[in-house]
Each structure stands twice: as structure tokens, then as C-alpha cells.
C-alpha positions in Angstrom: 36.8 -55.4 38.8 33.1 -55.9 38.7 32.2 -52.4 39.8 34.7 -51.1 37.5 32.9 -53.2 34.7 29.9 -51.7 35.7 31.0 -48.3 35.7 32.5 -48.4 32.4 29.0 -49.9 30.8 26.9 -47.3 32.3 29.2 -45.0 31.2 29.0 -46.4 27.1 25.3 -46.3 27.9 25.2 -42.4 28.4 27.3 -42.0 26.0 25.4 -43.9 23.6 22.2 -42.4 24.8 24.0 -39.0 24.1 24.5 -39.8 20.5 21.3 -40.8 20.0 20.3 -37.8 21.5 22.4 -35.5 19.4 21.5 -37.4 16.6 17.8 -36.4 16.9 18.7 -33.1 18.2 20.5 -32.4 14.6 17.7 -34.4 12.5 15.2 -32.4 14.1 17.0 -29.2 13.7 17.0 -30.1 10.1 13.5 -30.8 9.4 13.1 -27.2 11.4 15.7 -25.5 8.8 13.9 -27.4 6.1 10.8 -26.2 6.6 11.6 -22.9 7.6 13.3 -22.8 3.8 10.5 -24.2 2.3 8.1 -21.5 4.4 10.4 -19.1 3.2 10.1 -19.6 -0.7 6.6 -20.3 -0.6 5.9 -16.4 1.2 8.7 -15.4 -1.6 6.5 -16.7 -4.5 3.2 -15.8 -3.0 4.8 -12.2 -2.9 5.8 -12.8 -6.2 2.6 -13.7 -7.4 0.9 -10.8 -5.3 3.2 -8.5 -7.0 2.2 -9.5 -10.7 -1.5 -9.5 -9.9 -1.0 -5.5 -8.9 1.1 -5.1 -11.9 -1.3 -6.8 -14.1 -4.2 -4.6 -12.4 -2.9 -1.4 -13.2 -2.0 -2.2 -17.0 -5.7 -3.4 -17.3 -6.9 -0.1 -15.1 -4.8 2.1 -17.8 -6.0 0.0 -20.7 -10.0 0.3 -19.6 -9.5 4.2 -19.4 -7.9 4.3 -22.1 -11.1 2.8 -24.0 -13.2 4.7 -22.2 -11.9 7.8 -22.6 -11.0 7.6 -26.6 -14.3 5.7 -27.2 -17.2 6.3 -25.1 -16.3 9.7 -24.0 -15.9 11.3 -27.6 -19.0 9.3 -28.2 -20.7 11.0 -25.7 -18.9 14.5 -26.7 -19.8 14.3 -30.3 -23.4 13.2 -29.4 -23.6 16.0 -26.9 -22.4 18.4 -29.6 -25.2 16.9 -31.9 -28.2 17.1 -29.5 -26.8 20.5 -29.2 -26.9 21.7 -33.0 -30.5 20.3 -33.0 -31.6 22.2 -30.2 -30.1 25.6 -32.0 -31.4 24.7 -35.6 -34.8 23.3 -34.6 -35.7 26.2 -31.9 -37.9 25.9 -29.6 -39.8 22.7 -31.6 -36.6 21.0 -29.5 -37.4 21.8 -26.0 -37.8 18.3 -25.2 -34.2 17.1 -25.6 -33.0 19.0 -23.3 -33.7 15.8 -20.9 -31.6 14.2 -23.0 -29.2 16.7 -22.7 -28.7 16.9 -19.2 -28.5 12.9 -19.8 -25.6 12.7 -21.9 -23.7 15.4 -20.2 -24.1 13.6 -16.5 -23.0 10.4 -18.6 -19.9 12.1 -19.3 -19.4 13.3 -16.2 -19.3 10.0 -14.9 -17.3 8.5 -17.5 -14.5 11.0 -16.9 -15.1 9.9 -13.1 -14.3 6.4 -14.2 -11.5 7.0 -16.2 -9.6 9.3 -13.2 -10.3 6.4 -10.5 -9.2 3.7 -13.3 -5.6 5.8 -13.9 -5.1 9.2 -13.0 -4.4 11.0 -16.2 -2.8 13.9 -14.4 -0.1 11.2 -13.4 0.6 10.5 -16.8 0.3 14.1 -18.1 1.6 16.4 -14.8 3.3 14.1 -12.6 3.5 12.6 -9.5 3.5 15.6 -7.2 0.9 17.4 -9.4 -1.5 14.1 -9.3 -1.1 13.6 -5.2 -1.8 17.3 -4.5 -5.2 17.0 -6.8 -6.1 13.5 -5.5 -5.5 15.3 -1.8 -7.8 18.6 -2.7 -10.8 16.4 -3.9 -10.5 14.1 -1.0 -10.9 17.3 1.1 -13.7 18.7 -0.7 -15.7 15.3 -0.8 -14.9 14.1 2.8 -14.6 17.7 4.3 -12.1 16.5 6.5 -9.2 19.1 6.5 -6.1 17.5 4.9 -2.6 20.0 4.8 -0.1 19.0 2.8 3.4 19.3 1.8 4.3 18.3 -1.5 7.6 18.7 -2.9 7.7 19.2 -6.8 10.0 16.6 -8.5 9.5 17.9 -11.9 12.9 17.6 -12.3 13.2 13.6 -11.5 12.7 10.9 -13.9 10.4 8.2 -11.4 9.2 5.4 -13.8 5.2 4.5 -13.9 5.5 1.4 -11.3 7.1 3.9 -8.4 4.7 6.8 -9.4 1.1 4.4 -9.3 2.5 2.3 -6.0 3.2 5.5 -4.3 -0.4 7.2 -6.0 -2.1 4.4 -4.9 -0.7 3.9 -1.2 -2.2 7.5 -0.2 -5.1 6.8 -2.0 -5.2 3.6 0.2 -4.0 5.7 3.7 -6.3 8.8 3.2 -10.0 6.4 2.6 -8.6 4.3 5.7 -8.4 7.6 7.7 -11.9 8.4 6.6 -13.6 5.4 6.7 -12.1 3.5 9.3 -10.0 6.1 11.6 -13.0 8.8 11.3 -10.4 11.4 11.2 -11.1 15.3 11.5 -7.7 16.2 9.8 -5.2 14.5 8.4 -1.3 16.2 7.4 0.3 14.3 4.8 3.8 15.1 3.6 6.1 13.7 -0.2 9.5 14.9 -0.2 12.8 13.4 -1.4 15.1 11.9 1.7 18.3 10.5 1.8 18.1 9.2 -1.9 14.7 8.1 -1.3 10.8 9.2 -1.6 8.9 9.2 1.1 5.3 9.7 1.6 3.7 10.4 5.1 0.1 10.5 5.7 -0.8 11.1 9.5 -4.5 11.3 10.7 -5.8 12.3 14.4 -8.6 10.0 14.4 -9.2 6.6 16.7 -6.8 4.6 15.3 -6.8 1.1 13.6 -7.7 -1.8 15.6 -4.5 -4.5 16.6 -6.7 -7.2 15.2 -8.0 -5.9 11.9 -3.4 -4.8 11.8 -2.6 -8.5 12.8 -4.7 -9.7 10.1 -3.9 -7.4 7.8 -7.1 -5.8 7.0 -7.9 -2.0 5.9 -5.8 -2.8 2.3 -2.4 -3.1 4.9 -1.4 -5.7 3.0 -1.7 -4.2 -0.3 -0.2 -0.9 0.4 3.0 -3.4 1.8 2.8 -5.4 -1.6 2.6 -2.3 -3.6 5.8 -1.1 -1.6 7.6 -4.1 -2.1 6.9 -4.0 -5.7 9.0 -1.0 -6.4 11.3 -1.3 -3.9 10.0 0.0 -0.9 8.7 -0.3 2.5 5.7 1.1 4.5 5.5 1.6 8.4 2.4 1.8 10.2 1.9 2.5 13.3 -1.7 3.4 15.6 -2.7 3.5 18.6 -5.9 3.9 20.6 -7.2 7.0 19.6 -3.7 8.3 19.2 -4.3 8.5 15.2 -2.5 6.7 12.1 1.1 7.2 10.6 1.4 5.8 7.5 5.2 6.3 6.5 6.0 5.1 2.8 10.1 4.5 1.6 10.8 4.0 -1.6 14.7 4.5 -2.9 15.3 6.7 -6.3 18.6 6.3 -8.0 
């Protein structure tokens, strides 16, 4: 009787001990799922946040050329005109303003410089495919690296502003990062409609981007993700050790 006593108290002992064990099991399983909910809506409203801040940038971007453009660079025009008309009417008693001249024209140069990297006006006035294939010829002819392309018109497709500056921006974004940091020789970079979506490919032969500066999302990664999230989208990329850069950009079109 006594060692059936015993048997059942060590048996309401493990069971006891069970239950307590469950019991922690499922309260720390909890805090876990707790956590992991509160991680989660914390990434979702820094995201959130991230998103508006882009958004934000480019309506201040547009704004600021904008200004500059219809301000300071018929300013510059009309004064340029002016500096002109003295030149013609005075003679040669007006040989000195040609310093000035030069002066005001190279400050309109740069304006107009300004105003494209602020918001591409071609975007606005020729569309998406006509603004990527002139961003891609003046990368070439200031880098000199040889860039082909593939650009698929879509005249015909209605792609609101947000779509058309994320996806602007993202090659922008892939083709300095195969300059600066891939030192690239030539880069191929493709737009065409797929499967209901856009998709943008920039591909570079150069060294690759380092797993550390990827990991910690360096080289503008995570901006080109955020500006892919923010219309919808996704971006792959993928490198390797002197194996080059693919920069693969989805973003769905109704």
C-alpha cells in the first residue's frame, strides 16, 4: 500500500511539474507572439513613415524646380537677352561684358542642371520611357561606361507620377551604384511590361557589392526597396564577387 502511495504521489508530482511546465511553455510562447506583433507594427510604421518622407521629398524636389526654373531661370534668360542688346547697341564700347556674359549663361546652365536632377521635366513632359532612355544616354556620356538598353515605349499606358519617379529614381540609384561602387565597364539595362507588371532591370559586369555593405543596407538598398514598396513593388538584388549586380525592379500596372 505504501509503495503504491508512493507511486501515485510521484506520479501527481510529474504531472504537476508538467503543468507548470506547459504553463510557462504557453506564457512564454506568448510574450514571443507578443513581441514578434509588436516588432511587426513598429517595422510596418517605420515603413510607413519611410514611405511619406520619399513622398514628401519628391513634392518638395518638384516644387524647388519648379521655382527655379519659372524664377531664376527666366531671370537669368531675360538678363542674358539684356546684356545681349547692350553689347549690339553699344558696339565695341561693350567688350567688357562679355565676362559677364559667359557668367550668366554658365549660371543658366547650371540652373537647368539643378532643375533636371530636382525632377526630370522630360518625365512630366515625354514620359517614363522617353525620361529613362535620356537619363541612360547622359550617364553614358559622363561616365563613359557603355550602358545598352532596351526600353519599351508605353506611350500608350496611363502610370501615375508616384510609379513613374520610384521607378526613375531606382535606376538612377542602380546605374551611380554600378559606377561608383561596382566600377563597371558596361552595364545592359532593360523596362518592358511583364505579366501585368513593369519591370526594370539594370545588370552591371563590375566587382560586385560587398555582403556587408547588402546586410546593412548600404549603397541607397534600402531606399530603392522603400521606393518599391511605395508604389507597390518589389526589388531583387543580387551580386556576387566579381560576378556583377542585377538590380531587378516589379512593380504591378492595372
Amino acid at each position: 500500500m505504501k509503495i503504491f502511495a508512493a507511486r501515485v504521489g510521484a506520479e501527481l508530482e510529474r504531472l504537476r511539474a508538467e503543468e507548470q511546465l506547459r504553463r510557462h511553455r504557453d506564457d512564454l510562447e506568448n510574450t514571443v507572439r507578443r513581441r514578434t506583433a509588436e516588432l511587426e507594427q513598429a517595422n510596418e510604421q517605420l515603413s510607413a513613415l519611410s514611405r511619406m518622407i520619399i513622398t514628401m521629398q519628391e513634392e518638395e524636389r518638384a516644387r524647388l524646380s519648379r521655382e527655379l526654373h519659372d524664377q531664376l531661370g527666366q531671370q537669368l534668360t531675360a538678363l542674358s537677352l539684356e546684356l545681349q542688346w547692350i553689347r549690339e547697341t553699344a558696339g565695341q564700347g561693350a567688350d567688357g561684358l562679355e565676362p559677364l556674359t559667359g557668367m550668366v549663361s554658365e549660371m543658366a546652365t547650371e540652373v537647368r542642371r539643378i532643375c533636371k536632377g530636382l525632377r526630370p521635366m522630360i518625365l512630366d513632359r515625354m514620359g517614363l520611357s522617353s525620361a529613362l532612355s535620356a537619363h541612360i544616354k547622359e550617364f553614358a556620356a559622363h561616365t563613359s561606361i557603355a550602358v545598352r538598353h532596351s526600353i519599351e515605349p508605353l506611350r500608350d499606358m496611363d502610370i501615375d507620377s508616384t510609379k513613374a519617379i520610384s521607378i526613375f529614381r531606382i535606376m538612377q540609384e542602380a546605374l551611380n551604384n554600378a559606377a561608383k561602387y561596382s566600377r563597371a565597364d558596361s552595364i545592359f539595362v532593360s523596362f518592358e511590361k511583364e505579366d501585368g507588371s513593369l519591370v526594370l532591370t539594370v545588370l552591371d559586369d563590375g566587382v560586385g557589392i560587398d555582403p556587408d555593405r547588402q546586410r546593412h543596407q548600404g549603397l541607397g538598398l534600402a531606399g530603392m526597396r522603400e521606393r518599391a514598396a511605395l508604389c507597390g513593388g518589389a526589388v531583387e538584388i543580387t551580386s556576387a564577387r566579381d560576378q556583377g549586380t542585377r538590380v531587378v525592379l516589379s512593380v504591378p500596372v492595372e
